[in-house]
C-alpha positions in Angstrom: 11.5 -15.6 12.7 11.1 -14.7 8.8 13.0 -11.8 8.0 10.7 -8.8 7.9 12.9 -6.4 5.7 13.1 -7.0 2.1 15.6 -4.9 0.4 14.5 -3.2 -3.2 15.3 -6.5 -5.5 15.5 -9.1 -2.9 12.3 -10.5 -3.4 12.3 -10.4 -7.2 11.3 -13.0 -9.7 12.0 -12.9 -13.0 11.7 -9.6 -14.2 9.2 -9.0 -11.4 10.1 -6.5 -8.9 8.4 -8.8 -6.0 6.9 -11.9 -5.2 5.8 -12.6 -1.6 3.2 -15.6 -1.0 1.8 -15.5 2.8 4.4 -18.8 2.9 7.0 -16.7 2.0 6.2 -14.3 4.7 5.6 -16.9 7.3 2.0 -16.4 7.6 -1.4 -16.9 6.4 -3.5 -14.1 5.1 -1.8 -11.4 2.4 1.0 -11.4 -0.1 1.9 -9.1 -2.7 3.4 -9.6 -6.4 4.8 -6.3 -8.4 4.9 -7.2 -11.9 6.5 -5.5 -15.0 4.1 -5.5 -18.1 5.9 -5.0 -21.8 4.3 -2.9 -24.2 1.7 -4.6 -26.4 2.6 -7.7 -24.9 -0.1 -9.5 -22.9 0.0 -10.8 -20.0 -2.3 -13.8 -18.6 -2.2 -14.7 -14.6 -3.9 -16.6 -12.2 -5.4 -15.9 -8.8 -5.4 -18.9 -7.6 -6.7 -19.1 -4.1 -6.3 -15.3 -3.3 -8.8 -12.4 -4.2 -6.8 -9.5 -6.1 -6.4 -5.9 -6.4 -4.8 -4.9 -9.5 -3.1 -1.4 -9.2 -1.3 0.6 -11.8 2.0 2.0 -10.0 3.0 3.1 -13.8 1.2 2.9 -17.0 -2.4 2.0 -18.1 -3.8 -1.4 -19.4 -6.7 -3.2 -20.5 -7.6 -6.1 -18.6 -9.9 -9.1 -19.7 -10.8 -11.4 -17.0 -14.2 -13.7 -17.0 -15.9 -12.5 -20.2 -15.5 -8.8 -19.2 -12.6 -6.5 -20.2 -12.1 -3.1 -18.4 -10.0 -0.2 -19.5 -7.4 0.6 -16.5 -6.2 4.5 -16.5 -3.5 4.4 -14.7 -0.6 7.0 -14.0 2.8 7.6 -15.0 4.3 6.7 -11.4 2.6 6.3 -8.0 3.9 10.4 -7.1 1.8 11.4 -10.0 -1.9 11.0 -9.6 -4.4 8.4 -8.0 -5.7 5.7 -10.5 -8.0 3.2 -11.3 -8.0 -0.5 -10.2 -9.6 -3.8 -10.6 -10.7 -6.1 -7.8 -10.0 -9.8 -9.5 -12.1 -12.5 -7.1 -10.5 -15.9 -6.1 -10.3 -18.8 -8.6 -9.9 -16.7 -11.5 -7.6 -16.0 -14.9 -7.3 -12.5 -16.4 -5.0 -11.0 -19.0 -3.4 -7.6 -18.4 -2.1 -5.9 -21.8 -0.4 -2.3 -21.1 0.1 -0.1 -24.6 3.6 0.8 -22.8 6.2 -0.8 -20.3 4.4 -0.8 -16.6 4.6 -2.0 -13.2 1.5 -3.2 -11.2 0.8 -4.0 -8.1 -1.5 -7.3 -6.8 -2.7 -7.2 -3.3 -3.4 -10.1 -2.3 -5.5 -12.3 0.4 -6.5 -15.6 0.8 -10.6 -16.5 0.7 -12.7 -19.0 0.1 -15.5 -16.6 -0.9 -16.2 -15.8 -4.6 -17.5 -12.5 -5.6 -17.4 -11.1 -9.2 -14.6 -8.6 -11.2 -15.4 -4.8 -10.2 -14.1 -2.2 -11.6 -12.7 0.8 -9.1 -12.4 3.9 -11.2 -10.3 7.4 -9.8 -13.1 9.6 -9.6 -14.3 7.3 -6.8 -11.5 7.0 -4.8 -11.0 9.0 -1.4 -8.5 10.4 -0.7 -8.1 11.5 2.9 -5.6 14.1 5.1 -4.5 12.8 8.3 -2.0 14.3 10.9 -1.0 17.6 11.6 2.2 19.6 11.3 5.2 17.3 11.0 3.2 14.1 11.2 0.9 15.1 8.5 0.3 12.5 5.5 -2.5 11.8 2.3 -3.9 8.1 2.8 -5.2 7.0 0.0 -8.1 5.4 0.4 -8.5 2.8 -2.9 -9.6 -0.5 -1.0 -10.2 0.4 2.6 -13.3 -1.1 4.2 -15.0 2.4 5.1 -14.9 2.8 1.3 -15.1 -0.1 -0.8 -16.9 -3.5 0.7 -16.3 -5.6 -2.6 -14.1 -7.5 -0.9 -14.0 -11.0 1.6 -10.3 -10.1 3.3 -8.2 -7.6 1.3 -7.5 -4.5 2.7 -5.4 -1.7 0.7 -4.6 1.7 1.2 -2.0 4.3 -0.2 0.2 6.4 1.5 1.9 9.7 0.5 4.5 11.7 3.0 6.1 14.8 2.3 10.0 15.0 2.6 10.4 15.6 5.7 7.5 14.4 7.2 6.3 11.4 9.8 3.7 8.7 8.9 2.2 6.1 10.6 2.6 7.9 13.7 2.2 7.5 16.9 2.8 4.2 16.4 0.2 1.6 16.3 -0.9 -1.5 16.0 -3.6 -4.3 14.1 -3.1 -7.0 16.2 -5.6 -8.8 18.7 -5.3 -7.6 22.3 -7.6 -6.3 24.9 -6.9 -3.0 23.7 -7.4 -4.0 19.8 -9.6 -6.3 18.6 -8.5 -7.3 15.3 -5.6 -9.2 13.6 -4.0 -8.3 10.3 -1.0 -9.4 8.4 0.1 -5.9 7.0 2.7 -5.6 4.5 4.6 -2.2 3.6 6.0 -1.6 -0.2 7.7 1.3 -0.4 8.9 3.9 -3.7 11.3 6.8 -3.3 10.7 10.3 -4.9 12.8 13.0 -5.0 11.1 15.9 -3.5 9.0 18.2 -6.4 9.5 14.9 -9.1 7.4 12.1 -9.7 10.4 9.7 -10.7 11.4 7.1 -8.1 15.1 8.0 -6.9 16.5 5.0 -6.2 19.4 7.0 -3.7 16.3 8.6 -2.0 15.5 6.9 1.8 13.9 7.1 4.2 13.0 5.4 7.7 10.8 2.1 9.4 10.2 1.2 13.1 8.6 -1.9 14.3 8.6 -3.2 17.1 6.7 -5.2 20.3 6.1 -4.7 23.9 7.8 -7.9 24.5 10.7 -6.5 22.4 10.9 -9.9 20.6 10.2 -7.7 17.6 12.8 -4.2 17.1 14.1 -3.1 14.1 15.1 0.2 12.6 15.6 0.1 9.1 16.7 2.4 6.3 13.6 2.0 3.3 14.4 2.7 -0.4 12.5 2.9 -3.2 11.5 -1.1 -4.0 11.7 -1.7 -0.8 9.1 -4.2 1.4 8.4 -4.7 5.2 6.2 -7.6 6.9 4.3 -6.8 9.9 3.2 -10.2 11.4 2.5 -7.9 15.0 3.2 -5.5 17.3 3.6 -1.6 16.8 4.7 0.5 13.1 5.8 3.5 12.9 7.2 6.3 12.0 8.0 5.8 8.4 9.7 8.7 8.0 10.6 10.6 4.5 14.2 12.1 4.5 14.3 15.8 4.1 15.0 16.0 0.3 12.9 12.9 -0.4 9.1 12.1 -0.5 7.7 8.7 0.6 5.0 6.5 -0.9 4.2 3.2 0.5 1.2 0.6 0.1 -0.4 -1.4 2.4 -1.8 -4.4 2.1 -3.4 -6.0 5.4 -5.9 -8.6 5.7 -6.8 -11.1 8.9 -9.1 -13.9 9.8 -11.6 -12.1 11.4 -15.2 -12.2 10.2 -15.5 -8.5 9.1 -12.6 -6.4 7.1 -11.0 -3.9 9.7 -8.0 -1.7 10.1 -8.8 -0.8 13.8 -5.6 -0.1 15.3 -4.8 0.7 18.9 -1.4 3.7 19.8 1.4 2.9 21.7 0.1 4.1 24.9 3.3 5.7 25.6 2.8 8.2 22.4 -0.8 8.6 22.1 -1.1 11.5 23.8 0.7 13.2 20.9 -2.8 13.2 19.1 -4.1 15.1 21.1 -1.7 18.2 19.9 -2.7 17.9 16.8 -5.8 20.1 18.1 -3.8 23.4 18.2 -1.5 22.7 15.3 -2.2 23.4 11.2 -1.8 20.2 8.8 0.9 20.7 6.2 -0.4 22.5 3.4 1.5 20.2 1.2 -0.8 17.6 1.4 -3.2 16.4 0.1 -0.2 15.4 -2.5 -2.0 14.4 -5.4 -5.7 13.4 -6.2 -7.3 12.1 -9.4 -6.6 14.9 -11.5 -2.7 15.2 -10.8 -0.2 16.7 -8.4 -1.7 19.3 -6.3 1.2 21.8 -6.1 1.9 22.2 -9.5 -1.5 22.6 -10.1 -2.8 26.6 -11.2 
């Protein structure tokens, strides 16, 4: 079985924090590149048979691609605000030029279908609060299928936890059973905060359960900032933030089924922990941020 823990660096190419192709991962459907952009210096990539989200996880940039160029605000780090982004289709070559040093993320899938470049600006994005005391968390809502169906496979979402705090919890699942209909390759990419900055701590933590019913799948791992985990099955969560440290992490999913989905289906065994949530407050710290900056420091 592939390894499904990537520690921060391990996946690195070049000067590129990551590079995962799905034949890296050991499957099919998504991958995910973090690259690091130069100042002034642009950038020209390919898509080659995957349809891409570009998202700023620091700095802005300018992005021609297929006759059309489209001004990217981004953010100073992924703590800070939500951004823009740009869906790139299959089969195509764009140029990314950042007037600082930055990091961006591309979400991949693989498609055969072509749709055109689209722009995906801030203002637009929803941004959601779900949970409730301990297990409350802002899901970021860039890419999701609810909210954005410019898209063949790709499926993104961001997710901000408060230190402290339990995401992706109960546990859950995207894989096809009776129970759950769909099938997604999801991949986790994690940054590390420490708690009241927006600069990624890279002695921050925090914590990742996966696992399967058939226990073929059950690991327990300590996340840091940089850090990625592949979810070819079975249940996630909790990612968990350490007290003293916050926790962002993006998901990318996407599956072979006809429509773009993220149902999911509990653990049975902790799904009744939902239904507490009914006589218990969410957090007040969240939502964390939106598209005008962090909430809390906010007057």
């Amino acid at each position: 079985m592939t390894d499904l823990h990537h520690p921060s660096g391990s996946l690195a190419d070049g000067n590129d924090p990551v590079l995962l192709t799905p034949e890296m991962a050991g499957w099919y459907h998504s991958g995910l590149r973090v690259i690091r952009t130069v100042g002034g210096v642009a950038r020209t990539l390919s898509t080659g048979p995957f349809e891409v989200a570009v998202l700023p996880l620091s700095g802005s940039a300018t992005i021609s691609c297929e006759g059309r160029t489209f001004d990217i605000e981004g953010r100073d780090s992924v703590f800070a605000k939500v951004t823009d982004f740009l869906y790139v289709p299959t089969g195509a070559t764009f140029t990314i030029e950042s007037p600082t040093d930055g990091e961006f993320a591309l979400c991949m899938a693989q498609t055969t279908r072509r749709l055109s470049a689209k722009y995906g600006p801030a203002d637009g994005v929803v941004v959601e609060v779900r949970g409730a005391g301990p297990a409350t968390r802002q899901v970021t809502n860039f890419l999701s299928p609810d909210v954005w169906g410019h898209a063949d496979k790709l499926m993104c979402v961001e997710l901000l936890t408060p230190d402290g705090n339990w995401s992706s919890y109960p546990p859950h699942k995207h894989d096809s059973s009776a129970e759950c209909l769909v099938n997604n390759e999801e991949i986790y990419y994690f940054r590390i905060a420490r708690a009241g900055t927006t600069e990624p701590s890279p002695e921050g933590f925090g914590m990742h359960r996966t696992y399967t019913s058939d226990g073929e799948i059950d690991q327990n791992v300590a996340v840091r900032d940089g850090s990625v985990f592949l979810i070819p099955r079975g249940y996630h969560g909790p990612c968990i933030a350490a007290p003293g440290y916050t926790m962002y992490y993006l998901n990318v999913l996407a599956g072979g089924g006809p429509e773009r989905s993220m149902a999911f289906c509990d653990d049975p065994t902790h799904h009744w922990v939902r239904d507490t949530w009914a006589d218990m407050d969410p957090d007040p710290r969240c939502p964390m941020t939106d598209q005008r900056g962090l909430l809390e420091t906010r007057s």
